[in-house]
Backbone as CSV, one residue per row, in Angstrom:
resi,resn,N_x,N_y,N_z,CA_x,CA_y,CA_z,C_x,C_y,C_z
1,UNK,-1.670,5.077,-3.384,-2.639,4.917,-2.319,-2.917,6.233,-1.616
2,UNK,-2.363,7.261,-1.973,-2.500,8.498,-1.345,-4.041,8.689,-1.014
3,UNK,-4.281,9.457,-0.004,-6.028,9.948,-0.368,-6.669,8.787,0.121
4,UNK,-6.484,7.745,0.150,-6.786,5.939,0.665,-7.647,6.156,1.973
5,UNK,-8.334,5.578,2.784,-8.670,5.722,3.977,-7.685,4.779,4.492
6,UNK,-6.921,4.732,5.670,-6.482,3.591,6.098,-7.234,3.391,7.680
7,UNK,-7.647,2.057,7.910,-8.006,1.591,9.172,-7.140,2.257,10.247
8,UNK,-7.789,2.952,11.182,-6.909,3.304,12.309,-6.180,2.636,13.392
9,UNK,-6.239,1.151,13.241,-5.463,0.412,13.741,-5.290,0.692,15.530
10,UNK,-4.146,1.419,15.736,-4.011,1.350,17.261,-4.770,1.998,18.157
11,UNK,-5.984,1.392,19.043,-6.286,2.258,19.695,-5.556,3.001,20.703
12,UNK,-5.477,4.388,20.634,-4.788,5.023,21.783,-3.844,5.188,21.426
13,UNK,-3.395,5.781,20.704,-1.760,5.701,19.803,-0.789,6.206,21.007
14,UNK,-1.283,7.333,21.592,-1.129,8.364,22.147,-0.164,7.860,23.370
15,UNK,-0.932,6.647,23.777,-0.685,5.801,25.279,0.044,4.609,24.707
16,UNK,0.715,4.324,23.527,0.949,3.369,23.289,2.461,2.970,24.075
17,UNK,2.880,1.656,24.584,4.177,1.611,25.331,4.587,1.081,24.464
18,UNK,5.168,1.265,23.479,6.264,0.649,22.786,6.517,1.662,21.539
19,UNK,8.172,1.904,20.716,8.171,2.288,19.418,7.983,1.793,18.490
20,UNK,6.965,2.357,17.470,6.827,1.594,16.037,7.338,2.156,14.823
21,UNK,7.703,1.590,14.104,8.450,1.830,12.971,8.090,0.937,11.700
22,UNK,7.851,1.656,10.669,7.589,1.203,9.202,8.703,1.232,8.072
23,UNK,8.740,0.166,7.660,9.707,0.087,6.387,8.969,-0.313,5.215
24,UNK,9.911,-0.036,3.962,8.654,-0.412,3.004,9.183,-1.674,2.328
25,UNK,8.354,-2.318,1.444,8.983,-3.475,1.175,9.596,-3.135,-0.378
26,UNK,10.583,-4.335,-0.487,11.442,-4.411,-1.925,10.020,-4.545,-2.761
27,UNK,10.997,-4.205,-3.762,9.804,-3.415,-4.949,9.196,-5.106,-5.344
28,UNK,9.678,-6.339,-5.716,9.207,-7.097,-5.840,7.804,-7.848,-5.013
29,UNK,7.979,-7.603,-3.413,6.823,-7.780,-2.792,5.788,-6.762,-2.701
30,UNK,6.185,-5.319,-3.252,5.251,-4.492,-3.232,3.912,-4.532,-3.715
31,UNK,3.084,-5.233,-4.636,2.070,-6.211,-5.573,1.318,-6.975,-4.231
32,UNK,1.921,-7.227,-2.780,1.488,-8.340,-2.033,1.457,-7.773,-0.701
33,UNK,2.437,-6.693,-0.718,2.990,-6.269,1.121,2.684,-4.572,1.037
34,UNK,1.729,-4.146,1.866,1.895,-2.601,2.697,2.811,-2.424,3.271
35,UNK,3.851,-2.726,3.736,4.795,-2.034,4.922,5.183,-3.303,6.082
36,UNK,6.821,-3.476,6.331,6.874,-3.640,7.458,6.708,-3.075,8.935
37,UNK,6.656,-3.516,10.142,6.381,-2.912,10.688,7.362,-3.222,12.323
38,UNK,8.125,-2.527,12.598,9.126,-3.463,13.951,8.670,-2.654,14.898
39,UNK,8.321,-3.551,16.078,7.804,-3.376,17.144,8.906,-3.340,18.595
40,UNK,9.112,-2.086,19.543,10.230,-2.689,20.375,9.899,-1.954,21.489
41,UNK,9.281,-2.390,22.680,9.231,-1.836,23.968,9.989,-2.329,25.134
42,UNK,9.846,-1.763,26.191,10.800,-1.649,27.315,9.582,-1.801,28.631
43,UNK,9.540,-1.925,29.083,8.270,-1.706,30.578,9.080,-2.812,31.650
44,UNK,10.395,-2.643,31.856,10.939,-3.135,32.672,10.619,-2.406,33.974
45,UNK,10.249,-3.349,35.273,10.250,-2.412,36.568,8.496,-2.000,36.547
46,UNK,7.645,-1.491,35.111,6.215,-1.606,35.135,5.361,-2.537,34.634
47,UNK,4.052,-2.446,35.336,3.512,-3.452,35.105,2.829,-3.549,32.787
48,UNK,2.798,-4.488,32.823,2.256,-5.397,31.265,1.012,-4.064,31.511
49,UNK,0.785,-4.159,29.832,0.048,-3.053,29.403,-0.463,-4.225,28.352
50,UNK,-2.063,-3.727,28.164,-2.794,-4.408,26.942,-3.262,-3.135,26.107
51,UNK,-2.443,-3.703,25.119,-2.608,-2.983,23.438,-3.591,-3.750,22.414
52,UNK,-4.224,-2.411,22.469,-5.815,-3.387,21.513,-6.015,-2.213,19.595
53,UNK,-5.813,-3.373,19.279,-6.084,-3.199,17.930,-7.501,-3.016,17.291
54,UNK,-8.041,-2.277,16.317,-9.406,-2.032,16.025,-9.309,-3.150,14.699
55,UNK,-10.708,-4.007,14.181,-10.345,-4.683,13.407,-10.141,-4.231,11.863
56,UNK,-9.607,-4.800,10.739,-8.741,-4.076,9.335,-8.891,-5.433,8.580
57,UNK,-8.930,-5.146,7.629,-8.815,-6.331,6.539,-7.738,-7.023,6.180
58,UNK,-6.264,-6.146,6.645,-5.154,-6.850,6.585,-4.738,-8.285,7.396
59,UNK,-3.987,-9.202,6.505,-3.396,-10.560,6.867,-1.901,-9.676,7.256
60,UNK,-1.329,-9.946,8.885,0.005,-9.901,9.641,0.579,-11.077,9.781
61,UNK,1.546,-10.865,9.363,2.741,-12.464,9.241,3.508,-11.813,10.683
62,UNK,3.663,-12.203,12.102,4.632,-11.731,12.832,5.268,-12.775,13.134
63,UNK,6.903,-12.384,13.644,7.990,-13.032,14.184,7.968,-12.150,15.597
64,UNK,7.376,-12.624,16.438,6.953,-12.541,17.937,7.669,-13.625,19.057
65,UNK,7.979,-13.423,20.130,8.833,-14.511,20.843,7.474,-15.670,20.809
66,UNK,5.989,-14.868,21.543,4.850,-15.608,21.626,3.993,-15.629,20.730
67,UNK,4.227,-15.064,19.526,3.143,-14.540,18.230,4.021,-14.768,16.909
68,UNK,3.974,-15.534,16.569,4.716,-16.372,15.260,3.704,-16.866,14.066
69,UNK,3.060,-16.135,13.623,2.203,-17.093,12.699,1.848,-15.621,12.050
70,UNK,0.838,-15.923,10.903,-0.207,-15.263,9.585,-1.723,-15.224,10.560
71,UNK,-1.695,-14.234,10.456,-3.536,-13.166,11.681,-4.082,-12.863,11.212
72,UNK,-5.058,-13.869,10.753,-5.566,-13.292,9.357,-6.934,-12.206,9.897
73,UNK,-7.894,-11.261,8.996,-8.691,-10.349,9.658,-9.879,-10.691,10.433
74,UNK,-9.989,-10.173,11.601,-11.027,-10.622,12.296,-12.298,-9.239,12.147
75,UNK,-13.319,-10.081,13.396,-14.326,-8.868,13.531,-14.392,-8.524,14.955
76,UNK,-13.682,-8.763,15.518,-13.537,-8.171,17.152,-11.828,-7.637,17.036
77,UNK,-11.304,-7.089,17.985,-10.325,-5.997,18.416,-9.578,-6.993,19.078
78,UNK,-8.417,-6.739,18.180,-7.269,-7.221,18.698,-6.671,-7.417,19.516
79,UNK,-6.198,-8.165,21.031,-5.367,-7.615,22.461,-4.587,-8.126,22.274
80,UNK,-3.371,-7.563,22.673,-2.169,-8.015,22.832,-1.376,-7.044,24.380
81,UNK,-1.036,-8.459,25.106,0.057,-7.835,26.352,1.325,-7.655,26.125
82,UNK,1.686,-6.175,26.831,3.107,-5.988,26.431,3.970,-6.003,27.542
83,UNK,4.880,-7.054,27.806,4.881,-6.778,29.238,6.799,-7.059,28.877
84,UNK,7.365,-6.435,30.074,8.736,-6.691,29.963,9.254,-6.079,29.355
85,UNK,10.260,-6.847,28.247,11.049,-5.744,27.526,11.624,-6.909,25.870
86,UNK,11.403,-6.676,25.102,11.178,-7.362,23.716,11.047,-6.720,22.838
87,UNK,11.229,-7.435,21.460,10.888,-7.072,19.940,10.810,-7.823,19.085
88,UNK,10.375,-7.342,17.762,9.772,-8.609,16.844,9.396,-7.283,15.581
89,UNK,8.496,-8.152,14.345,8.661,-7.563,13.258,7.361,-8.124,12.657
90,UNK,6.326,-7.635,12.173,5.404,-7.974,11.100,5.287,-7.326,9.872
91,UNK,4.544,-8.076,9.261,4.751,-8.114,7.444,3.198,-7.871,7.886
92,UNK,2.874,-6.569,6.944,0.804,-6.169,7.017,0.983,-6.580,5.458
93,UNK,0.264,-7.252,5.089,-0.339,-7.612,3.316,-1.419,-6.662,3.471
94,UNK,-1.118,-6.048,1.887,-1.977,-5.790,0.867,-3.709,-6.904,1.152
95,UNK,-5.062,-6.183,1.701,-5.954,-6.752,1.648,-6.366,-7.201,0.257
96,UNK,-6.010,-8.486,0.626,-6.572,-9.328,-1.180,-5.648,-9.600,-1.747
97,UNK,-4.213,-9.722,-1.253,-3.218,-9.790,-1.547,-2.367,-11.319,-1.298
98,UNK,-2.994,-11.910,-0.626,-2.460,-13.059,0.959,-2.679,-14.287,0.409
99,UNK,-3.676,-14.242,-0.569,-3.848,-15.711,-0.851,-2.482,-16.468,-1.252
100,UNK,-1.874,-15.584,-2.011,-0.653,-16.431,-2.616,0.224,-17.478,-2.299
101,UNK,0.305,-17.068,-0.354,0.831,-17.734,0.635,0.027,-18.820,1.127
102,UNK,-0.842,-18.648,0.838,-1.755,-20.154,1.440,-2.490,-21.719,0.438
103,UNK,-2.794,-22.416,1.251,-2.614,-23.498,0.462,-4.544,-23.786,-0.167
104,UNK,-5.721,-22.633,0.770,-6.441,-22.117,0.471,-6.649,-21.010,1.026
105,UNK,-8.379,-20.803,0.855,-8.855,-19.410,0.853,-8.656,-18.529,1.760
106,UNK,-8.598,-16.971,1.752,-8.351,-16.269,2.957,-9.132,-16.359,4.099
107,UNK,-10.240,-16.506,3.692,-11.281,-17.028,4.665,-11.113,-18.074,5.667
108,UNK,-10.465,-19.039,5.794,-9.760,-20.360,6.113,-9.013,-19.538,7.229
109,UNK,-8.050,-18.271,7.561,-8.233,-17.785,8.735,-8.787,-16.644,9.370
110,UNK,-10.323,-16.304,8.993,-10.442,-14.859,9.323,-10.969,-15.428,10.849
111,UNK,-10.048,-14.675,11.495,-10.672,-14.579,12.993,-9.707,-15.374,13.837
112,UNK,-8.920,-15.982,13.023,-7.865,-16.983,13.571,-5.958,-16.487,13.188
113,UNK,-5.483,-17.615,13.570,-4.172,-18.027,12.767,-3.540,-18.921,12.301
114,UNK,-2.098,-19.184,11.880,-2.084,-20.013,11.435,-0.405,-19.973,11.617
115,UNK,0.161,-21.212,11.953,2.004,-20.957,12.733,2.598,-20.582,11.175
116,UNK,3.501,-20.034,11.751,4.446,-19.849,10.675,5.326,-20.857,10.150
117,UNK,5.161,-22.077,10.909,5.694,-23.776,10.816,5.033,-23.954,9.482
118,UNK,3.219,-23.606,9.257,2.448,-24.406,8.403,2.753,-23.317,6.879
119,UNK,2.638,-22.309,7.031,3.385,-21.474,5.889,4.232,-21.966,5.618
120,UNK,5.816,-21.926,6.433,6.470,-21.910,5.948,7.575,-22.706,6.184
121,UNK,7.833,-23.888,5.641,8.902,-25.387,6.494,9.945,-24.557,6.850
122,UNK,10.122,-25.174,7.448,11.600,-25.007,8.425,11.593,-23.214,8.697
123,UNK,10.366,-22.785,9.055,10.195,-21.103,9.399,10.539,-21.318,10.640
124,UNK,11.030,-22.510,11.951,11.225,-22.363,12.805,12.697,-21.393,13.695
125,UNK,13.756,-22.449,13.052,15.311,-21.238,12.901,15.056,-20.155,12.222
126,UNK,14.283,-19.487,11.590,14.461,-18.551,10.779,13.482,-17.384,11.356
127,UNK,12.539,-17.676,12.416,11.677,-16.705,13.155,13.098,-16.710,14.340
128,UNK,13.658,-17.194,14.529,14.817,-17.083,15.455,15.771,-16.169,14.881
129,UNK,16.269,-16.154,13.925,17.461,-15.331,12.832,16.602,-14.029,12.584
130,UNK,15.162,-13.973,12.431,14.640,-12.344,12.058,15.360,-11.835,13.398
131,UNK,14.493,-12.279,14.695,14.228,-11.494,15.937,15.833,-11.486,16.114
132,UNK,16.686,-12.647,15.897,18.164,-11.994,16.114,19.184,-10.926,15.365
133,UNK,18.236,-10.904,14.408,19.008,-9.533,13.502,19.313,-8.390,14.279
134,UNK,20.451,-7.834,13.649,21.577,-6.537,14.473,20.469,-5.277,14.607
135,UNK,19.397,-5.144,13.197,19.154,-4.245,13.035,17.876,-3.870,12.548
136,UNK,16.843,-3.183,11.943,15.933,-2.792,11.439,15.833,-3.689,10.306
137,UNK,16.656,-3.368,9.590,16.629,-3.370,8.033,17.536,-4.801,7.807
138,UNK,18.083,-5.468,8.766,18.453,-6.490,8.408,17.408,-8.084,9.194
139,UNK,16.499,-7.439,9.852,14.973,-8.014,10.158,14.004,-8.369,8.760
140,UNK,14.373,-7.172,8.210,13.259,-6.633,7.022,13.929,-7.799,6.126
141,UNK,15.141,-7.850,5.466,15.554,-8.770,4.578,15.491,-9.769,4.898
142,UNK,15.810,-10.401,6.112,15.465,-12.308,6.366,13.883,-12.239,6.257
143,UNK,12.993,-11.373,6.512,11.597,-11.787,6.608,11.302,-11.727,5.209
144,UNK,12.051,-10.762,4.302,11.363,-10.752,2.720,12.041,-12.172,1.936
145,UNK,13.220,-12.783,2.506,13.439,-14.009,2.016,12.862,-15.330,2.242
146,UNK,12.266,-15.405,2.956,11.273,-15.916,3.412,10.033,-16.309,2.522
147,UNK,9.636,-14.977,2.606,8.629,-14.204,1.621,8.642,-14.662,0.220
148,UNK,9.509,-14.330,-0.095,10.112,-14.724,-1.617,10.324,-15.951,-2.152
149,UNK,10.677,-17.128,-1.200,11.413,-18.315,-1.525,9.671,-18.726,-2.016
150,UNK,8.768,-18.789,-1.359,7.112,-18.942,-2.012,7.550,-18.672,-3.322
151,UNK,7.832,-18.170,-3.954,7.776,-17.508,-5.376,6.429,-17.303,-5.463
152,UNK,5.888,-15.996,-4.856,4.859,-15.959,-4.923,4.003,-15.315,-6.434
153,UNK,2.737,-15.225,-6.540,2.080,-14.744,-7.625,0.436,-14.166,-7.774
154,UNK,0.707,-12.959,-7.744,-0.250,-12.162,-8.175,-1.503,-12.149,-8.938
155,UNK,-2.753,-13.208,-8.774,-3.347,-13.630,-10.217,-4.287,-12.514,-10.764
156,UNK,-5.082,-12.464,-11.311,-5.953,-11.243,-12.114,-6.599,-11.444,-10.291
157,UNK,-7.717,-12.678,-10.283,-8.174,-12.549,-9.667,-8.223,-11.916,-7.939
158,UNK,-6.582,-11.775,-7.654,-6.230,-11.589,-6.395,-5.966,-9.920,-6.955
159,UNK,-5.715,-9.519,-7.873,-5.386,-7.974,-8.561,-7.250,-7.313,-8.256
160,UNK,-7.984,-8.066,-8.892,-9.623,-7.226,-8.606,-9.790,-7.496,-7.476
161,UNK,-9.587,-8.393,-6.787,-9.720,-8.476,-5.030,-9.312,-6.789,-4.546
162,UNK,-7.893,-7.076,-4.656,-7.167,-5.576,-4.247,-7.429,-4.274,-4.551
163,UNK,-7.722,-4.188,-5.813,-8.339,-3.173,-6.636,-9.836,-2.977,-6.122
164,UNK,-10.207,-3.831,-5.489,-11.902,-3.863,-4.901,-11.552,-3.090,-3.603
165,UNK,-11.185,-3.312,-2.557,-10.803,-3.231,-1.379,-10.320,-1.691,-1.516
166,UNK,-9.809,-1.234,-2.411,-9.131,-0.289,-3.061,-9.785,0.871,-3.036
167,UNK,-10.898,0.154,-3.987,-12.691,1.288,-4.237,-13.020,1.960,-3.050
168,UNK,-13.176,0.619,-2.252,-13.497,0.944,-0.864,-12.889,2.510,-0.060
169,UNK,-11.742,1.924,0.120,-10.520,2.535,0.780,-11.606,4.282,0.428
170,UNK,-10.765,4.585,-0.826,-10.754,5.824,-1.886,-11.842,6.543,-1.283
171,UNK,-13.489,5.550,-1.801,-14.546,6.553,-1.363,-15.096,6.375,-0.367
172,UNK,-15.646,7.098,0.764,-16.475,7.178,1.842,-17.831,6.768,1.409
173,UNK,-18.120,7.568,0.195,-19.641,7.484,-0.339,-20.349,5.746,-0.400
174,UNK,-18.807,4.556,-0.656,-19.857,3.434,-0.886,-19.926,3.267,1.115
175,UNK,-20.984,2.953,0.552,-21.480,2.055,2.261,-22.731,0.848,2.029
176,UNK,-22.778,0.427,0.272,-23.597,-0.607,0.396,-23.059,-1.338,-0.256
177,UNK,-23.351,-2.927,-0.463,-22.316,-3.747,-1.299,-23.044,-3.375,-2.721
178,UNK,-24.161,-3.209,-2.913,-24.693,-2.848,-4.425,-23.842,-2.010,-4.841
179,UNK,-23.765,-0.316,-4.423,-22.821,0.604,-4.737,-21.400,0.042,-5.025
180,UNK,-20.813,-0.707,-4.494,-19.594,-1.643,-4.864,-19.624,-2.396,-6.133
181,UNK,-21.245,-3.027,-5.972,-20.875,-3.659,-7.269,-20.916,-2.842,-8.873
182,UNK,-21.583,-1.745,-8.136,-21.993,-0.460,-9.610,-20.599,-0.307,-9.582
183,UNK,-19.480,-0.174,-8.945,-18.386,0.834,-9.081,-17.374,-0.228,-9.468
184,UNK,-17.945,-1.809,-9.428,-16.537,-2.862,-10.194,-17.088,-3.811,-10.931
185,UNK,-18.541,-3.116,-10.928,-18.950,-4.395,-12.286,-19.071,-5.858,-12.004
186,UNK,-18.804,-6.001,-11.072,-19.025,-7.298,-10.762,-20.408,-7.536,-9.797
187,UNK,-21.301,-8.512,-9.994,-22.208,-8.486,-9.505,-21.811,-9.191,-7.919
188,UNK,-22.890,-8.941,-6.896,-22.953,-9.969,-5.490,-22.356,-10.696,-5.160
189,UNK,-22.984,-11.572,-5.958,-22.733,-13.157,-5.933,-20.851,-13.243,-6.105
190,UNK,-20.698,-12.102,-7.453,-19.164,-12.698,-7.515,-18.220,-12.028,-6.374
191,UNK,-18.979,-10.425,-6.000,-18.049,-10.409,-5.040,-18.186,-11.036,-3.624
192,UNK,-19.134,-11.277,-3.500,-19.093,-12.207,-1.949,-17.709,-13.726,-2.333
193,UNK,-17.695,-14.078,-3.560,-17.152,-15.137,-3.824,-15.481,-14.843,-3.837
194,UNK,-15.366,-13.639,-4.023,-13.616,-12.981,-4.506,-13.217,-12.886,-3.339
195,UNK,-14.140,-12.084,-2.440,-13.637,-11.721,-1.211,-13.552,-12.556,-0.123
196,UNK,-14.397,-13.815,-0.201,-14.095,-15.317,0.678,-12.861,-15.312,0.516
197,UNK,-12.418,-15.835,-0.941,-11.353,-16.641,-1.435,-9.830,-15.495,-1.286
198,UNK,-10.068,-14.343,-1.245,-9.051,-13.789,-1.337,-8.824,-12.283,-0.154
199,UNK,-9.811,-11.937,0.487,-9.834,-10.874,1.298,-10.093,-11.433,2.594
200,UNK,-10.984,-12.582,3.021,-11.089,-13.527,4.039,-12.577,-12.832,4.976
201,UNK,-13.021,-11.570,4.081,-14.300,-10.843,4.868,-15.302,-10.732,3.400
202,UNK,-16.565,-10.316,3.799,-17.823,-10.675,3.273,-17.450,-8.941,2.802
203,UNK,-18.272,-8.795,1.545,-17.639,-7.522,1.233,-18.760,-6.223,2.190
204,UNK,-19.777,-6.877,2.510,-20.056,-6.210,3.595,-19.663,-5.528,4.654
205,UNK,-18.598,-6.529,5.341,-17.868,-6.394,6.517,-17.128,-5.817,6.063
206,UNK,-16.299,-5.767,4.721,-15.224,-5.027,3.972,-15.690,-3.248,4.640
207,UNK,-16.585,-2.982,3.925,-17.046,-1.603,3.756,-17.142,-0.862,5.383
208,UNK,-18.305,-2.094,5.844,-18.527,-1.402,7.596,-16.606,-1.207,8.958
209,UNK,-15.587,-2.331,8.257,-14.228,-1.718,8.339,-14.324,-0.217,8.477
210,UNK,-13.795,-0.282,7.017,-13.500,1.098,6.476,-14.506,2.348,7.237
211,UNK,-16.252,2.195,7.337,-16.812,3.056,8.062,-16.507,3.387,9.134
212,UNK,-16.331,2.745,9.732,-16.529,2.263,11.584,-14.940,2.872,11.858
213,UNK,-14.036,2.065,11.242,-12.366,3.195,11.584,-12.387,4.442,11.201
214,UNK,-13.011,5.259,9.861,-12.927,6.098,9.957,-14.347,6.708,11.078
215,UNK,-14.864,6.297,11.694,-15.708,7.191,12.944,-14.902,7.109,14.164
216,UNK,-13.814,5.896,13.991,-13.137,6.253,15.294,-12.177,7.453,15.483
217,UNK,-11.920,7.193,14.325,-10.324,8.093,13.502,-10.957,9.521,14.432
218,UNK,-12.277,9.733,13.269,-12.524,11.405,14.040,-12.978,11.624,15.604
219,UNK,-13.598,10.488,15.919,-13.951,10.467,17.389,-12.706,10.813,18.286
220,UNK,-11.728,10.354,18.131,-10.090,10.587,19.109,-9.834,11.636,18.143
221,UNK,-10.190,12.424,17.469,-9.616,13.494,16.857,-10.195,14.730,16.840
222,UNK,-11.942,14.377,16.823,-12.329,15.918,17.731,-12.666,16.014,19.359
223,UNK,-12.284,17.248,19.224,-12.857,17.557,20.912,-13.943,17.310,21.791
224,UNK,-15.193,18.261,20.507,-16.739,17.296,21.072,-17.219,16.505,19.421
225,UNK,-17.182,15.228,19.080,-17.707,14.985,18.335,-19.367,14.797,18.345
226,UNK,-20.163,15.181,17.256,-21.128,14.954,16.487,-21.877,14.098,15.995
227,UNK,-22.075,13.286,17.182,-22.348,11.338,16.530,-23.643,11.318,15.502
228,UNK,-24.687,12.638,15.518,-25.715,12.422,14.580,-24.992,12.624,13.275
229,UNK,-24.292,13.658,13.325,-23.642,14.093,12.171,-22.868,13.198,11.382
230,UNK,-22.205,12.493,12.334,-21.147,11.932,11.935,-21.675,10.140,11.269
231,UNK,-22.954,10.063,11.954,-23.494,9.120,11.628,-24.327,9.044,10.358
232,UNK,-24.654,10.346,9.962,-25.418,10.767,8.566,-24.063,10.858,7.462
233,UNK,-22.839,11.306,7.832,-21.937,11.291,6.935,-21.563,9.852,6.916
234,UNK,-21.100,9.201,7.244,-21.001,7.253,7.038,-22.014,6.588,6.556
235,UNK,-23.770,7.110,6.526,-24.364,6.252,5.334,-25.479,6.232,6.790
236,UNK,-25.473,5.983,7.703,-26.745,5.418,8.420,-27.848,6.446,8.495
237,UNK,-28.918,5.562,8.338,-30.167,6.040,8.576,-30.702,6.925,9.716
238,UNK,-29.760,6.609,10.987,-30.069,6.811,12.220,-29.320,6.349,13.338
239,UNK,-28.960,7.223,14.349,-27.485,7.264,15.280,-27.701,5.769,16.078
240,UNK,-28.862,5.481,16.369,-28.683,4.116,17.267,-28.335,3.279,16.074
241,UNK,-28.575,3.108,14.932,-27.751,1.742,14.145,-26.120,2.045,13.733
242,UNK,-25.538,3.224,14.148,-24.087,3.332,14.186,-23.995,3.095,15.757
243,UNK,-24.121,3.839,16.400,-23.832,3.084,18.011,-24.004,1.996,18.053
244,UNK,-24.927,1.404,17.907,-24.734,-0.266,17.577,-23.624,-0.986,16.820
245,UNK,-23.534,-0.344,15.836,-22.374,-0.785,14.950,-20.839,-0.805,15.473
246,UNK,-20.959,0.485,16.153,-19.252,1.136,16.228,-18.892,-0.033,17.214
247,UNK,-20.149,-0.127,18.584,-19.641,-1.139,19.642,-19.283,-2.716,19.536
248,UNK,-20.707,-3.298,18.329,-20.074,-4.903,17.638,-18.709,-4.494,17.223
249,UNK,-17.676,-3.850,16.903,-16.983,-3.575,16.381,-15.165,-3.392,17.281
250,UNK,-15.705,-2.274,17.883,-14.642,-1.631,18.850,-14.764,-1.887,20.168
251,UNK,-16.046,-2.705,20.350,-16.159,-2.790,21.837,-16.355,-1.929,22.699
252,UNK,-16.314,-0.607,22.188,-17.154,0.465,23.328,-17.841,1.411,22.618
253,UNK,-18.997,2.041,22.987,-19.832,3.213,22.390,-19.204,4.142,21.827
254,UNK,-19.413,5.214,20.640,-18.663,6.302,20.676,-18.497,7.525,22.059
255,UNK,-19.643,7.153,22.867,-19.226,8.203,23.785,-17.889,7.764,24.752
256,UNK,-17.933,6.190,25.000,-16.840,5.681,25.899,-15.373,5.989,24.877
257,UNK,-16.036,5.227,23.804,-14.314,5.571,23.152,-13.549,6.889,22.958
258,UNK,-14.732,8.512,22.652,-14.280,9.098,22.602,-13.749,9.888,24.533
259,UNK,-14.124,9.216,25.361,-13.921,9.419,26.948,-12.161,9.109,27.349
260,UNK,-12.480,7.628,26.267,-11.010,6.755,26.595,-10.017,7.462,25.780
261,UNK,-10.060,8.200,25.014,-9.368,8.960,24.276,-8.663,10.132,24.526
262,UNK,-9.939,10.629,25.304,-9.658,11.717,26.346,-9.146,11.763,27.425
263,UNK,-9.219,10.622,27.480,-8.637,10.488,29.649,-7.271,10.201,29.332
264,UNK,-6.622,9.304,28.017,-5.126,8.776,27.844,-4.753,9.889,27.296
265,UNK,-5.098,10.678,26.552,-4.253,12.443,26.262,-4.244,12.990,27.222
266,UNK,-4.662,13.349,28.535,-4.612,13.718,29.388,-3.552,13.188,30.458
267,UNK,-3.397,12.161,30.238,-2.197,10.926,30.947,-1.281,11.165,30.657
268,UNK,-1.479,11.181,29.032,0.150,11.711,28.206,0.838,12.799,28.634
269,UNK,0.054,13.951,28.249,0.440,15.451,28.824,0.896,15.410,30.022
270,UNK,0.017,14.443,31.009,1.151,14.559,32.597,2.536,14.058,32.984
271,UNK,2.409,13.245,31.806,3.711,12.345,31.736,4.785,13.105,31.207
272,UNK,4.513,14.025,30.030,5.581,14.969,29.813,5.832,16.353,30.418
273,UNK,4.989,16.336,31.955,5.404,17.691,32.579,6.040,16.864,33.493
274,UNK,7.519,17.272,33.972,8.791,17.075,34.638,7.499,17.437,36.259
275,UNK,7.825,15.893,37.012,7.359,15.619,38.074,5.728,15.344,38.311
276,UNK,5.326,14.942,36.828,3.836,14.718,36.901,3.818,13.028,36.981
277,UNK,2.362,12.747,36.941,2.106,11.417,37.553,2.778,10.710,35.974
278,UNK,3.570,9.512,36.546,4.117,8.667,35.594,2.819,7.493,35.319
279,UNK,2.002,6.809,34.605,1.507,5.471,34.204,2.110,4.097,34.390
């Protein structure tokens, strides 16, 4: 996957209150699973912080005290409050990868969820036994047994799902679903049909993902960004149909997001000069 685009996921990394940490999965779920991921903050004494996610094609299985279920991909931005002091652990699937676990199509939760009761019987003691594990890596193994007892399976069809999503990832250049279908041979019709059943997004929405995170990616990453520019390199015709886009999307303009970007690096830096304003 090297070279891959990956969705930029957290907005504000920078400001984020909690540590995150990635593990990778046993080679057997590797075919199905990107990475675990354990989540563990502290904000005892401060007030709850909302952590907002940009949206991604990935299905999250979490073991959360309040967030226990399969998330599957939406088209609005994720919130989540972090308040107190807690931890927990999610499983990110491989986009196109997820069906295996369900009893249908991925589509069935895009925008939603689904308990980890209906996955998985008796997942109730056993979202109790992850979050009570001693350790990292002994989180990671009750959640991959879990995982496993599915005996799950890989079909061709969930392999070109992935391998589609894949295309995506790799090149910047597609930004139309035709260009997708020149580059997998499969016509429209079949991929609108693969990607219901197994990615849970229209392969449309697939692609404008992948665009739209990488404009955020560089927006929090240059100083003054280039929105004409940057809008001619992602495929659009013209900067008001990416400003339009980025905001259905992320919920704020590129000029706000790249503002909000700027004002929480600036927060940060005060926070690490000894006697500057704490958040």
């Amino acid at each position: 996957m090297s070279g891959h685009r990956i969705p930029a996921g957290i907005v504000t990394m920078r400001e984020a209150k909690f540590s995150l940490v990635r593990h990778r999965p046993a080679p057997e779920l590797r075919p199905f699973v990107d990475h675990h991921w354990v989540l563990r903050w502290d904000l005892s004494g401060r007030p709850p912080h909302e952590q907002v996610v940009l949206p991604n094609l990935a299905v999250n299985v979490t073991f959360f005290r309040d967030a226990a279920g399969a998330f599957g991909p939406g088209k609005r931005p994720f919130r989540y409050t972090v308040a107190g002091t807690d931890h927990g652990i999610g499983v990110r699937f491989r986009p196109g990868a997820f069906r295996a676990f369900l009893t249908g199509p991925v589509s069935m939760i895009s925008g939603g969820s689904v308990p980890l009761t209906d996955l998985f019987p008796g997942a109730g003691p056993v979202t109790e036994s992850v979050r009570n594990a001693t350790d990292d890596f002994e989180m990671v193994r009750r959640c991959e047994e879990l995982l496993l007892a599915k005996d799950p399976v890989l079909t061709a069809a969930a392999r070109t799902a992935v391998e589609a999503v894949e295309t995506i990832a790799a090149d910047p250049a597609i930004t139309r679903v035709g260009e997708l279908s020149s580059r997998t041979g499969l016509s429209r019709r079949s991929l609108q049909r693969l990607f219901a059943e197994h990615v849970g997004a229209a392969p449309k929405w697939a692609i404008q993902v992948y665009r739209l995170n990488e404009a955020a990616t560089r927006i929090a990453a240059e100083e003054r960004p280039d929105y004409a520019e940057l809008a001619t390199t992602l495929g659009y015709s013209d900067q008001a149909h990416f400003i339009r886009d980025f905001r259905s999307v992320t919920g704020w303009t590129p000029t706000e997001y790249a503002r909000l970007n700027r004002v929480q690096e600036q927060e940060s830096r005060r926070e690490r000069i000894p006697g500057g304003v704490r958040v």
